[in-house]
LONU-779977 format. One record per atom (N, C-alpha, C): x, y, z; residue in three letters. Coordinates in pm, whole numbers, padded with zeros to 5 digits, always signed. Each point is the difference from the previous one (the first is absolute). Example, Ala and Ser with C-alpha at 12.3 -4.5 7.8 and 13.67 -1.06 7.14 Angstrom:
<atoms>
+01319-00569+00780ALA/-00089+00119+00000ALA/+00090+00120+00000ALA/-00035+00105-00072SER/+00082+00119+00006SER/-00077+00109+00073SER/
</atoms>
This chain:
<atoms>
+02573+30278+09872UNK/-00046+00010+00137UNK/-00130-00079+00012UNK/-00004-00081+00075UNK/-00128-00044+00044UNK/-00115+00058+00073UNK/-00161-00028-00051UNK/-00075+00035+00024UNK/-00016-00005+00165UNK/-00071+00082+00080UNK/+00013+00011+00178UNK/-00129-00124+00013UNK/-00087-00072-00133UNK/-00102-00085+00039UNK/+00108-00162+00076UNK/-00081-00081+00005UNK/+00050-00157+00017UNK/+00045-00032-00110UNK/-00036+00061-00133UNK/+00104-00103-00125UNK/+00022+00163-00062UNK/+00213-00059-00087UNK/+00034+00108-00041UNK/-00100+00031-00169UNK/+00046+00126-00004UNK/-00107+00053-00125UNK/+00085+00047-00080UNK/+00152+00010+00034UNK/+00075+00045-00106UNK/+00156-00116+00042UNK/+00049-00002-00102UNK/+00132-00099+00021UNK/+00135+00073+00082UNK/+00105-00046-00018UNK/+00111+00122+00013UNK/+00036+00059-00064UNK/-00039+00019-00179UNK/+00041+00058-00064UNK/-00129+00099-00019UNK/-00104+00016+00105UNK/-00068+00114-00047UNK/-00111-00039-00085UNK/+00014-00098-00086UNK/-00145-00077-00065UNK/-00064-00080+00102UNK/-00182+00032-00104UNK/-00055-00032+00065UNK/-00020-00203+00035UNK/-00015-00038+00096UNK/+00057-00175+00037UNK/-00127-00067-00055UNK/+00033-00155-00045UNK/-00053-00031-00096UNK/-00172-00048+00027UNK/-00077+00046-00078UNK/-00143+00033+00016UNK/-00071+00121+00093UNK/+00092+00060-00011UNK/-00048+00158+00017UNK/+00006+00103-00098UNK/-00054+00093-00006UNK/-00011+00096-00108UNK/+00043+00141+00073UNK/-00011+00084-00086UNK/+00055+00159+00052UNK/-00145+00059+00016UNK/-00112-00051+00038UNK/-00111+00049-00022UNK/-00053-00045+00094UNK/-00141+00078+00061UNK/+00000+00019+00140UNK/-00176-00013-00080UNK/-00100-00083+00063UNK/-00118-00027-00009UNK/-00078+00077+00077UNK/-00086+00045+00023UNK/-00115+00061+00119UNK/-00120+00029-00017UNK/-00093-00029+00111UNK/-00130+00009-00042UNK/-00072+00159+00102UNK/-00082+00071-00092UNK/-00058+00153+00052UNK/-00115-00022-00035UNK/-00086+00117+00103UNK/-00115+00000+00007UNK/-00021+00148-00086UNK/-00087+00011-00093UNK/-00020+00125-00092UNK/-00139+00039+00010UNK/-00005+00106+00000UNK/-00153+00004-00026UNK/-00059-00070-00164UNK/-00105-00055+00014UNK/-00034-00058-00152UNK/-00015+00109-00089UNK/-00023+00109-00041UNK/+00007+00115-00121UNK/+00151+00007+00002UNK/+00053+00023+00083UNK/+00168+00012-00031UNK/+00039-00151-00078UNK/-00035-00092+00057UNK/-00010-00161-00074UNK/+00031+00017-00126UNK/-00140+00064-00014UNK/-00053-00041-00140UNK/+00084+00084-00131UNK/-00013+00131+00080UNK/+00114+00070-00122UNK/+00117-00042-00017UNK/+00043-00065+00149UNK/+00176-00071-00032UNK/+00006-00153-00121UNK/-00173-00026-00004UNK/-00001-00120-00075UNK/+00008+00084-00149UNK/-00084+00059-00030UNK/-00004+00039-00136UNK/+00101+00109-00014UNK/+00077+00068+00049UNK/+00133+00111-00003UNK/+00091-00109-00072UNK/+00053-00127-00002UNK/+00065-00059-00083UNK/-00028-00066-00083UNK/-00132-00039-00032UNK/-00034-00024-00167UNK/-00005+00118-00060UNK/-00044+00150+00043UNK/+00022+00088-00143UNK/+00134+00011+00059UNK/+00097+00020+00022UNK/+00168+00036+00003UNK/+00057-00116-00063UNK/-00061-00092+00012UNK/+00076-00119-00074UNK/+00184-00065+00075UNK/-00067-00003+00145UNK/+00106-00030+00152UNK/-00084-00089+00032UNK/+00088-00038+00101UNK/-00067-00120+00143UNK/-00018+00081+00125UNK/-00097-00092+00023UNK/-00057+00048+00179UNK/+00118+00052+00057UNK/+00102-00107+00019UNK/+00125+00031+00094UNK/+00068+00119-00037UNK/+00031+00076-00130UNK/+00078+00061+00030UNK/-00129+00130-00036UNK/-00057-00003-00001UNK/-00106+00126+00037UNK/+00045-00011+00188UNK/-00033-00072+00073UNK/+00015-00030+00149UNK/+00157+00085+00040UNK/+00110-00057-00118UNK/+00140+00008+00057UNK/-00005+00141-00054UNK/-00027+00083-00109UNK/+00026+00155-00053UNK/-00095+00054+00122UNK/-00099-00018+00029UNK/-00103+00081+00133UNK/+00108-00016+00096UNK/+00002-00090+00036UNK/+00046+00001+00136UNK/+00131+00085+00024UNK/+00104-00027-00110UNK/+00110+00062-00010UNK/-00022+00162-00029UNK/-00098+00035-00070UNK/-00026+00142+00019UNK/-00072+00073+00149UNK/-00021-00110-00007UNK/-00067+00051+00160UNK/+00083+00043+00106UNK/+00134-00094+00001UNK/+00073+00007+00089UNK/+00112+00083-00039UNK/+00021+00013-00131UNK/+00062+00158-00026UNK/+00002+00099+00024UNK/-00152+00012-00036UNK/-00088+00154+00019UNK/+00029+00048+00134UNK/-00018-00133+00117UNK/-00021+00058+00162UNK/+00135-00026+00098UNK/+00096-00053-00105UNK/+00106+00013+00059UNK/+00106+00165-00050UNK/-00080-00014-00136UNK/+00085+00177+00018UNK/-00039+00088+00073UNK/-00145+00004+00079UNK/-00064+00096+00071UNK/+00091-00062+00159UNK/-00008-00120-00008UNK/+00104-00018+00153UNK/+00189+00063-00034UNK/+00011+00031-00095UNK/+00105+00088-00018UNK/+00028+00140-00009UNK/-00083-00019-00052UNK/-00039+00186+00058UNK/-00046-00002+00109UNK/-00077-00043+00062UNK/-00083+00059+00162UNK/+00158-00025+00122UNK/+00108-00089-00081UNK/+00141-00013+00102UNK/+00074+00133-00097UNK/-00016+00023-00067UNK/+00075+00104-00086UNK/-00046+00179+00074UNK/-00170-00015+00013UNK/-00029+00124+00033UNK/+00042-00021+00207UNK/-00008-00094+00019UNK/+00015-00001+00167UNK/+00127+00062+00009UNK/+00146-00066-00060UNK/+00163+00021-00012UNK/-00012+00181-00022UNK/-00117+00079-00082UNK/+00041+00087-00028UNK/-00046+00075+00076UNK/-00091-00056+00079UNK/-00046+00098+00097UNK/+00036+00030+00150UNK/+00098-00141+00014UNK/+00102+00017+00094UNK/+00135+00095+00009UNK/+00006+00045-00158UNK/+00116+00094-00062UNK/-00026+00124+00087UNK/
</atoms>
């Protein structure tokens, strides 16, 4: 399926089209103490920036999507 931009981002077979990657770049504003621990949190773990970025983020959006499952879980039950 092709990407909804002006050039496709994936072929018809679902890969990604040629000089694109499966990886998505972006730039955030952090507070600098949060910075700084995200700089040194992967020299002692012995990881990269990015996937310190990709495990946060993905826990993040775990954590607050099971609470959006329950808060539709406790609504359903309170309609019972």
């Amino acid at each position: 399926m092709a990407g909804a931009g002006a050039f496709p981002v994936e072929q018809a077979d679902g890969k990604p089209a040629p000089g694109y990657n499966t990886s998505m770049k972006t730039v955030i504003s952090i507070p600098n103490a949060v910075f700084r621990e995200a700089e040194r949190f992967p020299r002692r773990t012995r990881t990269s920036r990015s996937q310190l970025y990709v495990e946060a983020i993905a826990e993040h959006i775990a954590r607050h999507l099971h609470g959006a499952v329950t808060e539709a879980m406790d609504a359903v039950c309170d309609r019972l």
